[in-house]
C-alpha positions in Angstrom: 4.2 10.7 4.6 2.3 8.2 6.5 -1.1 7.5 5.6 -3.8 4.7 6.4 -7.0 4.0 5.7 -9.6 3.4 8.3 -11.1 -0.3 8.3 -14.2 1.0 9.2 -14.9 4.4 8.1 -12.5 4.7 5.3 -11.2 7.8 6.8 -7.9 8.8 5.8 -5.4 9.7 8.5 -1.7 11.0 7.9 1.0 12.6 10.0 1.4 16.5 8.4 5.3 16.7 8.7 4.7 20.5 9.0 2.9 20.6 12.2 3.5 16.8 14.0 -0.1 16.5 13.8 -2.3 13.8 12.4 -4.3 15.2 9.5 -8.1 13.1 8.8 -10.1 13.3 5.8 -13.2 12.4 6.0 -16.2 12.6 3.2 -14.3 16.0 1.8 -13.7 17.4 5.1 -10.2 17.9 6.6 -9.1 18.5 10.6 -6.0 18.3 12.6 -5.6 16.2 15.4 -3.3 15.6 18.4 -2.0 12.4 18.7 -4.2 11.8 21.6 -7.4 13.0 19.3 -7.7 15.9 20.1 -9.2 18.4 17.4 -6.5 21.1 17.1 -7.5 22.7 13.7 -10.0 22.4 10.9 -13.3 20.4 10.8 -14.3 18.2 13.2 -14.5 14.7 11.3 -15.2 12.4 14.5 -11.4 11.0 14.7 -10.5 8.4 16.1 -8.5 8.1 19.6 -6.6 5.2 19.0 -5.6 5.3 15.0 -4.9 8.7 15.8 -2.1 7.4 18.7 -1.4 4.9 16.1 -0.4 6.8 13.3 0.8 10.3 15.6 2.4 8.4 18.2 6.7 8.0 18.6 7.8 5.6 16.2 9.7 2.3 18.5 12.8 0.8 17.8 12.9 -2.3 16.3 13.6 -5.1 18.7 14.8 -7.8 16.1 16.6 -6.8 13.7 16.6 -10.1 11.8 14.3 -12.6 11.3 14.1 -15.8 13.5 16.3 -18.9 12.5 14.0 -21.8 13.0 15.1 -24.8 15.3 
């Protein structure tokens, strides 16, 4: 499972494989979030919009698959 940390309020957000949804702990409480931040079950911790998108959102395919060759 995904999971980061926060830089700023040391929540803990993770994508629940179950459910697609981004799970946040927060100080011993747990909610479940859309990907957009929106509070779908669970406490209300105060996610965050954008790590929510960040961690939640469609995984991109990689561009480069190999690493530049300097000049």
């Amino acid at each position: 499972m995904r999971e980061l940390r926060h830089p700023l309020t040391r929540a803990v957000y993770g994508l629940d494989p179950e459910t697609g949804l981004v799970r946040v702990q927060y100080e011993g409480r747990t909610g479940l979030y859309s990907c957009t931040g929106e509070l779908k079950s669970g406490d209300p911790v105060g996610a965050d919009p954008n790590f929510c998108l960040w961690v939640g959102g469609p995984l991109v395919e990689q561009k480069y698959d190999k690493p530049f060759k300097s000049v």
